[in-house]
Each structure stands twice: as C-alpha cells, then as structure tokens.
PAFIMI-329743 format. One record per residue (C-alpha): residue in three letters; x, y, z. Coordinates in steps of 0.2 Angstrom, whole numbers, padded with zeros to 4 digits, always signed. Layout:
BEGIN
alaXYZ
...
% end
This chain:
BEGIN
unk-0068-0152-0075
unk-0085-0151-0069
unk-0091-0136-0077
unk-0108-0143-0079
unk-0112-0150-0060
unk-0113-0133-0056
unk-0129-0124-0054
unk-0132-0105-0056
unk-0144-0109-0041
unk-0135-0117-0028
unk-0145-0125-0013
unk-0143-0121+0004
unk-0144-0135+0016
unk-0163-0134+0021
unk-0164-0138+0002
unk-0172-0123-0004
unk-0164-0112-0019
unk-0149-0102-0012
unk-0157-0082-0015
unk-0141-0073-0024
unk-0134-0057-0029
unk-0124-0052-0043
unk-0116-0033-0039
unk-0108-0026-0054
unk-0095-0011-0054
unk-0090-0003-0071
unk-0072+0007-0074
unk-0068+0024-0079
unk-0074+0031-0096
unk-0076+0012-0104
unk-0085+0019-0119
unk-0073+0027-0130
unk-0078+0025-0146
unk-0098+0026-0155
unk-0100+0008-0161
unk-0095+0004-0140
unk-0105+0017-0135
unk-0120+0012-0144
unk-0120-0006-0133
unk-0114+0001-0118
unk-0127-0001-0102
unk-0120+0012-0087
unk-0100+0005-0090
unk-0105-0014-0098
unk-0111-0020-0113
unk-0130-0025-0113
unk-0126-0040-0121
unk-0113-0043-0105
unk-0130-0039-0093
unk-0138-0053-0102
unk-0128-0064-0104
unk-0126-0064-0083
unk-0144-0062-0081
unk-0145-0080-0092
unk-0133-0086-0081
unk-0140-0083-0065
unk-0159-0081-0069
unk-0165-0082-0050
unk-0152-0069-0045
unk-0154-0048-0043
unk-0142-0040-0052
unk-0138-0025-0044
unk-0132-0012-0053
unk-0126+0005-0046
unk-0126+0020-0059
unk-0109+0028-0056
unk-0101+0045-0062
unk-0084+0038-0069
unk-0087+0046-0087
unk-0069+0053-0094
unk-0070+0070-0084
unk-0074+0061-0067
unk-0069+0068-0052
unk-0077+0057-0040
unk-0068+0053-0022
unk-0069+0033-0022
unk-0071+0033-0006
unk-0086+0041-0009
unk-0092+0029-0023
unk-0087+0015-0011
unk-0100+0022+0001
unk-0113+0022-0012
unk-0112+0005-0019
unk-0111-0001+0001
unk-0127+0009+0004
unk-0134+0003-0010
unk-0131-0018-0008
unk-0135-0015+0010
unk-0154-0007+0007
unk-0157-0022-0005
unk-0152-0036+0008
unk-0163-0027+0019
unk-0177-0025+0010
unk-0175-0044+0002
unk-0160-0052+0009
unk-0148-0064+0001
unk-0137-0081+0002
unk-0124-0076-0005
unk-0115-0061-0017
unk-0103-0060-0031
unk-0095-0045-0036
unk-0089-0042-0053
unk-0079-0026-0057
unk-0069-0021-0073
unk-0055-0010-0074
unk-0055+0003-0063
unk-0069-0004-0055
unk-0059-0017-0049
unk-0051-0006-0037
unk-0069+0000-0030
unk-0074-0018-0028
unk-0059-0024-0017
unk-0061-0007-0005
unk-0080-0011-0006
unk-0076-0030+0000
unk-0065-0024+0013
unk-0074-0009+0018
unk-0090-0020+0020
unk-0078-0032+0031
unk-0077-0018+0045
unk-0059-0013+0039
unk-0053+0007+0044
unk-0041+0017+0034
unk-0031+0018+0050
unk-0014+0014+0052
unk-0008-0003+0060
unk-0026-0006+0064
unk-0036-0024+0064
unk-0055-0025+0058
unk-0069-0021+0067
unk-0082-0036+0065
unk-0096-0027+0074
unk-0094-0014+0061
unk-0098-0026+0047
unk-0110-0024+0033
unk-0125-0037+0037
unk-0122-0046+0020
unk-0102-0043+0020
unk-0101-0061+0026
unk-0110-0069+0010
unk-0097-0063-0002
unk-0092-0079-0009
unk-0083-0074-0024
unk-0074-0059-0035
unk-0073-0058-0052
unk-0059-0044-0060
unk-0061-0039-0076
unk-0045-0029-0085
unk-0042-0029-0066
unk-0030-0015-0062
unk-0029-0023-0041
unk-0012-0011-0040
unk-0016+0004-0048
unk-0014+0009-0065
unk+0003+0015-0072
unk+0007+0019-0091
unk+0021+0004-0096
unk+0029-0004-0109
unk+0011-0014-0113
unk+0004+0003-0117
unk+0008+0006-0137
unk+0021+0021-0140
unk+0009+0034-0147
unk-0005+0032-0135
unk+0009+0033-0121
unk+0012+0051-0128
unk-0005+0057-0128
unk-0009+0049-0112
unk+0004+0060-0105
unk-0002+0074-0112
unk-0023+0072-0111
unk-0020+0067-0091
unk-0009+0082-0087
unk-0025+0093-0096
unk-0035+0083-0087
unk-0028+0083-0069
unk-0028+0104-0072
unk-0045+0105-0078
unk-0052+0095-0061
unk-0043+0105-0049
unk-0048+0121-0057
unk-0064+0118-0060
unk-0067+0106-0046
unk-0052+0110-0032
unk-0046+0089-0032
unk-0039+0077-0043
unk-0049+0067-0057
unk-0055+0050-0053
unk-0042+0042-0063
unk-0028+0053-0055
unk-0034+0045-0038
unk-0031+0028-0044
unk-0015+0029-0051
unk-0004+0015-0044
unk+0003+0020-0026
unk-0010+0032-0024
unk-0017+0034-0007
unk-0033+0026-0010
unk-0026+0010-0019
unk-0012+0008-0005
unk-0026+0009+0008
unk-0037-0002+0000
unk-0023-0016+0000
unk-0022-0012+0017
unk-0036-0015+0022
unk-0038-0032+0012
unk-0022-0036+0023
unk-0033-0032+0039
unk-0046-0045+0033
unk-0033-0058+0030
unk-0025-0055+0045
unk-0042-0057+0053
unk-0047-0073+0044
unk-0030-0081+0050
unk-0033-0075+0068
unk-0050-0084+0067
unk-0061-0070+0069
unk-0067-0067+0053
unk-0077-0082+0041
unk-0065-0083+0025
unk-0060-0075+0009
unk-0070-0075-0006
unk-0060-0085-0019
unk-0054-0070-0033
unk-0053-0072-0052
unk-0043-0063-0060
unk-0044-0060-0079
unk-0032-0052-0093
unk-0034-0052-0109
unk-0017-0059-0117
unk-0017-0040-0128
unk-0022-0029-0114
unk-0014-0012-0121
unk-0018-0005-0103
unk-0014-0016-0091
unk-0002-0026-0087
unk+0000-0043-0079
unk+0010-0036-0061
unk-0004-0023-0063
unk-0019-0037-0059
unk-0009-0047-0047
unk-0006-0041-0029
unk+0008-0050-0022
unk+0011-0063-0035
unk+0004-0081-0034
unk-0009-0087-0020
unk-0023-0099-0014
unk-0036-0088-0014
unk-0033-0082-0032
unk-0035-0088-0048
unk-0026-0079-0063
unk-0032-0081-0079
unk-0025-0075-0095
unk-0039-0073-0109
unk-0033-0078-0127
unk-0036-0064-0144
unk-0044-0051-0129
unk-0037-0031-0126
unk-0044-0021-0114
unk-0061-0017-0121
unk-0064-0033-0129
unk-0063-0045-0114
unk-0080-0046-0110
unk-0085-0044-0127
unk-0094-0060-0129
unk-0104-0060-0145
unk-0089-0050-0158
unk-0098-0035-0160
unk-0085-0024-0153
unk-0071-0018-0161
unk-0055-0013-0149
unk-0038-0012-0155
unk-0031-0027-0162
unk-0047-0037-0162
unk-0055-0025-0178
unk-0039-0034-0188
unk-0046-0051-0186
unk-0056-0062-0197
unk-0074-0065-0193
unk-0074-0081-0187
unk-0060-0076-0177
unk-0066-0066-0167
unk-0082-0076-0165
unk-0071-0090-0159
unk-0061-0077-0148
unk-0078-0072-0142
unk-0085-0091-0137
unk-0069-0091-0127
unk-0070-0078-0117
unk-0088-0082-0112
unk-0083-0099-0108
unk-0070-0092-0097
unk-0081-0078-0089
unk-0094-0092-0085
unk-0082-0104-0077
unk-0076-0090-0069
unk-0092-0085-0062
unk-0099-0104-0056
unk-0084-0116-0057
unk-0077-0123-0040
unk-0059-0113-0037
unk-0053-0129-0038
unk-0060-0134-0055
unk-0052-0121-0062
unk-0034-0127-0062
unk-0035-0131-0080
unk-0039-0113-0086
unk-0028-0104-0073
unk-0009-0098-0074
unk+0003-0108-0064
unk+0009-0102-0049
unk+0027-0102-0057
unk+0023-0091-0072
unk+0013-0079-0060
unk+0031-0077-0052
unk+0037-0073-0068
unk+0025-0060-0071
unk+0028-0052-0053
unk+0039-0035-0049
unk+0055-0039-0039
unk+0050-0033-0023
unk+0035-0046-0024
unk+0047-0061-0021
unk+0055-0054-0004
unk+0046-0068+0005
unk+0056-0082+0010
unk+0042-0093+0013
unk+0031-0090-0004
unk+0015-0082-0008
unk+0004-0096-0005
unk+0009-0101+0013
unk-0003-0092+0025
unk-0001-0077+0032
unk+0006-0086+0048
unk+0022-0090+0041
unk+0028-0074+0037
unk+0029-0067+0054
unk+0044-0070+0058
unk+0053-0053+0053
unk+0053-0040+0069
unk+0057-0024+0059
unk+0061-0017+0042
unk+0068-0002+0039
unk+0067+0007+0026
unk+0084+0017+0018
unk+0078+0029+0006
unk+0090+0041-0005
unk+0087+0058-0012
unk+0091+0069-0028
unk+0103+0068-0039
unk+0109+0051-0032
unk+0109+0033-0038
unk+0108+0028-0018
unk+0121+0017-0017
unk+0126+0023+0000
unk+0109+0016+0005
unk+0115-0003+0003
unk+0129+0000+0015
unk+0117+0007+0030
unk+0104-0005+0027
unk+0119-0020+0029
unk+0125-0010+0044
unk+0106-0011+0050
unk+0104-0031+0050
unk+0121-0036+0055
unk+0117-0027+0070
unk+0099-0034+0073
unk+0109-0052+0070
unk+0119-0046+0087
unk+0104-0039+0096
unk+0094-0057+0090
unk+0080-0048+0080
unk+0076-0053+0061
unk+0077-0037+0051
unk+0073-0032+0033
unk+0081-0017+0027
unk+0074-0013+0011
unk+0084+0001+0000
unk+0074+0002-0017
unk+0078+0016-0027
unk+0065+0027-0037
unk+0079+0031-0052
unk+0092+0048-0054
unk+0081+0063-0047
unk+0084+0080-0057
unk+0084+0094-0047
unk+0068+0099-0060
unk+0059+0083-0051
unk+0064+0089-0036
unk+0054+0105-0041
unk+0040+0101-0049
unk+0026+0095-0037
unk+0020+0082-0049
unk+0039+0075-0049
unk+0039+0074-0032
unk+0021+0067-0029
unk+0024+0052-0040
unk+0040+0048-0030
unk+0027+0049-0016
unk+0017+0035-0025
unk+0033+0026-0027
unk+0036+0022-0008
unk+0016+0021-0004
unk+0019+0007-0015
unk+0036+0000-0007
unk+0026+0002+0009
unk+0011-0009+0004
unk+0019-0022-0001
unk+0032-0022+0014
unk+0016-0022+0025
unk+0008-0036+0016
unk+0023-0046+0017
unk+0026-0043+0035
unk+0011-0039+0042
unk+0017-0039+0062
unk+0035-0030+0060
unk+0037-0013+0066
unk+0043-0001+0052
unk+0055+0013+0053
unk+0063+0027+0039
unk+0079+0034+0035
unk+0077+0046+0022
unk+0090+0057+0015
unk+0087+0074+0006
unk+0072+0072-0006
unk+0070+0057+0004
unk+0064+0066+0020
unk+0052+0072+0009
unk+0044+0054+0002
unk+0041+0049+0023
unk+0033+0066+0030
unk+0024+0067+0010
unk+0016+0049+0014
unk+0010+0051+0033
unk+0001+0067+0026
unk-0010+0060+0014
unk-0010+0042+0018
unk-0017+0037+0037
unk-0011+0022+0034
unk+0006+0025+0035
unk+0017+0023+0051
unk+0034+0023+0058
unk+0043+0017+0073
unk+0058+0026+0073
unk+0062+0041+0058
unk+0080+0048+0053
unk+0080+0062+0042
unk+0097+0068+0037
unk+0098+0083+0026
unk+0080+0087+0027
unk+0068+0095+0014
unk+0054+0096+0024
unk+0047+0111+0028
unk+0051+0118+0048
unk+0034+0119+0051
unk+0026+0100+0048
unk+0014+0096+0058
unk+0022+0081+0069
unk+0009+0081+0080
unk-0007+0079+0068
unk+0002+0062+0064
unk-0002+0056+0082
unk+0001+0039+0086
unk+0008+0033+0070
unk+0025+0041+0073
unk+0036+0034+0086
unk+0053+0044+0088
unk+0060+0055+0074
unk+0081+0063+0075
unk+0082+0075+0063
unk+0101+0078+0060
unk+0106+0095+0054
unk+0123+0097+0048
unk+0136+0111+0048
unk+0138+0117+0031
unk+0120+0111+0022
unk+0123+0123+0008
unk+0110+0113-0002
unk+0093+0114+0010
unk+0099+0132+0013
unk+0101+0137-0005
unk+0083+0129-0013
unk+0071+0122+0001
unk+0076+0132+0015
unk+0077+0148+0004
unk+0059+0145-0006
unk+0050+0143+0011
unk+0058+0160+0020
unk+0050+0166+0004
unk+0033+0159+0007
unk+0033+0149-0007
unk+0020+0136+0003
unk+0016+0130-0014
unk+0031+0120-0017
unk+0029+0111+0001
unk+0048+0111+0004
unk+0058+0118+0017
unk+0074+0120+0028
unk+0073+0106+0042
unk+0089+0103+0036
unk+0096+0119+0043
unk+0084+0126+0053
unk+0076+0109+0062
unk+0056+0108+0066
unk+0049+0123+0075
unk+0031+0118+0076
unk+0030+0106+0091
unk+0022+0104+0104
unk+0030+0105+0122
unk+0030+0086+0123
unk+0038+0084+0106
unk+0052+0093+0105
unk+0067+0081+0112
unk+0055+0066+0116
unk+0048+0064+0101
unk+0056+0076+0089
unk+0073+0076+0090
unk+0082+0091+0083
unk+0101+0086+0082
unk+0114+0101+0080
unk+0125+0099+0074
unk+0132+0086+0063
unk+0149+0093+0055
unk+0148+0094+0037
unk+0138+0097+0021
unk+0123+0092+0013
unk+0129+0072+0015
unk+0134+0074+0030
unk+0125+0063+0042
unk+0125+0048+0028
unk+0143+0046+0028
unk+0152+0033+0034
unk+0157+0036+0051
unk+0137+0039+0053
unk+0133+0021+0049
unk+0135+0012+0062
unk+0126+0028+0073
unk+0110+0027+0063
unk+0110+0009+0062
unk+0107+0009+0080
unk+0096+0022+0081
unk+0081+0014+0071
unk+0086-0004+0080
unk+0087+0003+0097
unk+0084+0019+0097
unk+0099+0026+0105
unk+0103+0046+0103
unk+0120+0048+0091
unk+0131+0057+0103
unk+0150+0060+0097
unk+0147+0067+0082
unk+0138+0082+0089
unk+0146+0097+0087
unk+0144+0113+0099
unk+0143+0126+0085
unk+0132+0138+0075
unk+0124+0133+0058
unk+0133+0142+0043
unk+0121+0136+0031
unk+0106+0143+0041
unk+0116+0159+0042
unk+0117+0159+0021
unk+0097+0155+0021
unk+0093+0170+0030
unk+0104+0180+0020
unk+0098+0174+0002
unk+0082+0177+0006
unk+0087+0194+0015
unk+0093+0197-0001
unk+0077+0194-0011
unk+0064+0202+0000
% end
C-alpha cells in the first residue's frame, strides 16, 4: 500500500503544484431526520465538506446548490446542464489540472451523465461522441468517487426492510400524483428509477465514451470507485455496479455503514442500524470509513487492490443477464465485437413466454447456416394480469424492464444490430421504449398480436427503425375486445390500440409496404402469428428480412368486424 506517497497536490511535469477541482453532487432528499438535518451542507454533512477541504487544501471545491429536496421534480437533464455550466465558468475564469467528481446516491447518476455529457456524448441512438463538442475541462477528469451509488437506477428490493418497502409504495405512488398534478411531469426520484429513460441513456452514453476511448479518439476513463456500505438498506450491490466486474472500477464495500451513514466520518449521525451500536463502535466504524473515502479519493487504482472486492465476488453480486459475455468484463471493449445481431423475443400478458425460447433457438440456428453470430435474448418480465395490462403504471415499469434489457444488450455488444419480436403486450414494451427513449433502435420489428395503437407515429421514430411486419391475424378476438375497443372509444389515455386487427393507418406514403408492413392476414386467433408453423418464418424475417408469404390468407378480418361492433354498441 502507498497511501502515504500520495500527495493531495500532485505535480505536473514542469514541477509546479497540479491546480485541482473537487466537484460535489448530492442525492435526493438526504436529510430525513433533525439530528441529520442540523449538519447537513446543501446534501452533505459539513463535517464531510471538511474533511475534503483538509484533504485537498489547494483544490476549489465546487459545489452546485441543487433542488432535489423530497418533492423534487427537477428534469436531470436539466440539472446536468447546470452543474456543466457551472464547472465550465470556473475553468474559465481559473482553469484547472485535473477534476474529481464525487456524487452520492442519486447523485451518482447526475455525475456519470455529467462525465459523459461533458465528453460530447448525444442522447441519440447508435451514435459515437462528438470530441469537438467537449466540455474544455472534460478531458481532466481523472477520477469518480460513488457514494451509495445507485449507477443503475434505484429499484425497491429485498435489501429494502419489509415495512419501509410498504410505505415506499405508498409515499411514491402520492408522490408521482402530486408532481404531475401540480407540476405536469414525474418527480425527480420517479425519473431515476432503474430502466428509466434518463438512466438508460446515461449508460449509453458512458458506452459511447468507451467505445471512443478504444477507437483511440478519445484520452481515457477516469478510474471509478465505487462505495457501499455493507448495510445499505437502499441500495443494493447490482444496483452500484454497471456490468459486473472491470478495470476501470474499483468496488468497495464499507464495513458497519447504511445508506446515510457512509460518509459519516466523525459518528455523529445516527441512521438505522448504526444508532444500535456502542460508542466506540461507531467511532471505529467511523475512522473506517474515512480511511476508505481518503484512499479512495488519492490512492493509485492500483494501490487499492487490498481494499477493493475481487473480481469473482463482484460476479457473484451481478444480475443474470450481466454475465451473457463470453469473454468477461474486463477484457476490452474490442473483444466483444464479435456478435452481428441480437434479437430480442419478447412475450406478452397472461403468459410465462416460453414460446419465446423456441423462436429465439429458431433465430440462431439459422444465423449458424447464414454464418452470422447471433444472440437471441428472451427474458421475461413475470405473469402479466390483465390489471397490469391496464394500468399505465403496470405497463410503464414493464417499459423500464426492457429499457433495462436493452442497455445492458448494447453495452455488451456495442456494434451488433438489434431487432424485436414482440407479442401482445410485447408490441407495446418496443413502440413504448422508442417513444420516450431516443436511444433506442431496431433493425428489423415483428409485432404479432399488436397492442399498439393504429395510429403510432412510425415516422417520428426516423432513422432508428429499420423495417417493421406487423402480422394481423384472423380471429384476434383479444386486441379487438380490450385495446382495439378502448381506442375506437377514445380512451387515448390508456395508449393501447388495435394494430392487431386494424394494422397502422398513420403513415406516411413511403412507409406503408416499405417500411411498415401491414400483414393481412394471418389465419387464427390472438397467438396466431407465434405458433409453430410461424417459426421458422419470423426467424427469417429479423435475420434476413424476407416477407412471410404462405401463410397469408386472402380474407376479411372478423375480429376487426367485432371491434367496430363493441364499440357500435357502446357509443
């Protein structure tokens, strides 16, 4: 270890003090109780501020004052804009060597988007960073310290005690109503909630800085510390980590420490379970946590082998779709080109999906004849009720669920194209995701049964959707019955529709056979189009893209027929 060879004033090469920068971003509402209120600074405890000011004396500390109390309804990307305009103004008026960034809990997501942003990423899908677009100082970044970090967006889990789980539940749900009543959007937390769109893009456009760096036209990565206290009651280990293990990141999980109390460093904060410890136990938990923070802060990302998680438990710690890499986390980004496309096979309500394993085998068996390396990904989000199916907020967290599947497809396999096929509810997670995530794009789209309404907008998606066959079936009793019917009503607020029975109407002249595909008819009911004799058909339409052609049929729709007719009825 050689903690002590290291200087909180590093010298450049002329031999002159390195001038530096210590950029702090606090989290949402951390300042829950009085006695943590009374020390807290603008989201950090003042004896946290001085203990950093002691640590790096020469440095400016730069401090951004941002609205994330507990009825925050701030767009990130907003606050991402402040803190850039903020560092920037100070470089320019007294430039700097180099900039660490420190961010705890939710603020570790704004410090990661601000990293990238600052980079010259764009929240634009299968797009590579703009240099010339840079932040001036973007290049000094030379380290990221993650408090709590929640990298992956926050969800409520089994670390989360029983009780507060409940009135979580309960005290968001309020919450998310209050702010779009009061304010017409979500609440800050709701926007940061994991596979929200602002999280997916953000680990997006980290990958577009890495893809950069190994293309050799940007510098390097900032080495990233991650810390977690081993009680965190909030957050989970596969919460902090994006994609498991790597050489850039250092994990490190902090003894006797909960969410609050991890950068409590002088035992004057009570949180949770740290209020049932002895005095000298939480000093000692407290000389810990500083001597972790500081190493964290100065030691070499080498020099911290000793303190950091092995690669091995890390794994341990990882979600299953985390180790789909052949070729592990740590080898550069480089040697997980080597996948031409991955499709996704996605099931709908109501059903366990197992139907989806027996495409997605169809799918690479054929890509092995046709010499192409495919992934065919076929993850299921659990039984969907038709009351999920419903409910917008049911249907909106299955949205989450694939933003997330898609994320960490793309950061696995940066270069492959990826294409959908989506059955029932399905059809709604795809055309869901391209509407409020720009990050999102397909190659080829199969929708079978659709749930989307007649009238989506293909053509606001622009380049960041290839080809789309949308197979209507026969006898769709389903779509006609629920979506169809609710949107011949004009129920527009529950954003479903009868594209299953009805096919897209709003295209443009150049979509409608070219790239909207409106397939009449498949014979059959509301499974129609995923059976088995359709296997092999859409296999080779997201491979190849060739048009399915015996299993056409020449006839009228019933189930459009009953559509019209329920809802003749209602009106």
């Amino acid at each position: 270890m050689k903690t002590e060879q290291h200087s909180s004033e590093p010298e450049s090469n002329s031999g002159n003090p390195k001038r530096a920068a210590i950029v702090l971003i606090r989290g949402w509402s951390n300042s829950r109780k009085k006695r943590v209120r009374a020390q807290m600074v603008d989201g950090f405890p003042a004896a946290f501020l001085k203990f950093v000011r002691e640590l790096f004396p020469a440095a400016e500390i730069i401090h951004p004052r941002l609205p994330l109390g507990v009825f925050s309804t701030a767009e990130p990307n907003d606050l991402v804009d402040l803190i850039i305009t903020d560092v920037t103004a100070r470089f320019a008026a007294k430039p700097f060597d180099e900039l660490i960034i420190i961010g705890f809990s939710a603020g570790t997501i704004l410090a990661r988007s601000v990293y990238a942003t600052a980079c010259g990423a764009v929240a634009k899908a299968n797009d590579t960073l703009n240099p010339e677009a840079a932040a001036p100082w973007a290049s000094k970044v030379s380290r990221m310290v993650l408090l709590a970090g929640v990298t992956r967006g926050w969800e409520l889990s089994s670390a989360t005690p029983a009780g507060l789980r409940f009135i979580a539940k309960l005290g968001l749900l309020w919450l998310n109503r209050w702010a779009r009543l009061r304010h017409g959007r979500a609440s800050f937390i709701e926007q940061i909630k994991r596979g929200a769109p602002f999280v997916v893009e953000t680990r997006l456009k980290l990958l577009q800085v890495e893809l950069a760096v190994a293309a050799g036209t940007w510098a390097s990565l900032p080495h990233t510390v991650l810390l977690l206290g081993s009680q965190d009651e909030f957050v989970s280990p596969a919460d902090a980590m994006d994609l498991g293990p790597r050489d850039d990141c250092s994990y490190i999980e902090v003894p006797q420490s909960s969410h609050m109390s991890i950068f409590d460093i002088c035992a004057n904060m009570l949180s949770g379970s740290d209020s049932k410890l002895s005095a000298n136990a939480r000093a000692d938990a407290a000389r810990r946590r500083a001597s972790l923070i500081r190493r964290a802060l100065i030691d070499d990302p080498d020099d911290l082998a000793d303190v950091a998680m092995h690669a091995d438990d890390i794994d341990d710690y990882s979600d299953p779709m985390d180790r789909l890499g052949q070729s592990g986390f740590s080898a550069p980004l480089g040697s997980r080109r080597d996948i031409d496309q991955v499709v996704f096979v996605i099931h709908g309500i109501r059903d366990s999906g197992f139907w989806t394993k027996r495409i997605a085998r169809e799918i690479k068996q054929l890509g092995h004849q046709r010499t192409l390396v495919i992934r065919a990904p076929s993850p299921s989000y659990g039984f969907f009720s038709m009351w999920d199916f419903v409910n917008p907020w049911g249907r909106r967290d299955a949205t989450y669920w694939f933003l997330e599947r898609y994320a960490e497809v793309k950061r696995l396999w940066p270069e492959a194209q990826v294409s959908y096929i989506g059955h029932s509810n399905g059809t709604y997670l795809a055309a869901n995701a391209l509407e409020i995530c720009s990050m999102v794009a397909f190659e080829r789209v199969v929708f079978a049964g659709s749930v989307v309404r007649t009238d989506y907008a293909w053509s606001d998606r622009g380049e960041r959707v290839g080809k789309v066959l949308n197979l209507i079936a026969t006898a769709d009793m389903v779509v006609a019955a629920l979506p169809g019917a609710f949107e011949r009503l004009g129920l527009r607020r529950l954003n479903v529709g009868g594209a299953g029975v009805e096919g897209f109407s709003d295209l443009h002249p150049g979509d409608q056979g070219t790239r909207v595909d409106n397939f009449k008819f498949v014979a059959g009911g509301h499974g129609a189009a995923i059976e088995e004799p359709m296997w092999q058909d859409l296999a080779r339409y997201v491979v190849d893209g060739t048009r399915p052609a015996q299993h056409e049929q020449n006839t009228k729709s019933l189930s459009g027929k009953i559509s019209a007719a329920i809802c003749k009825r209602f009106l």
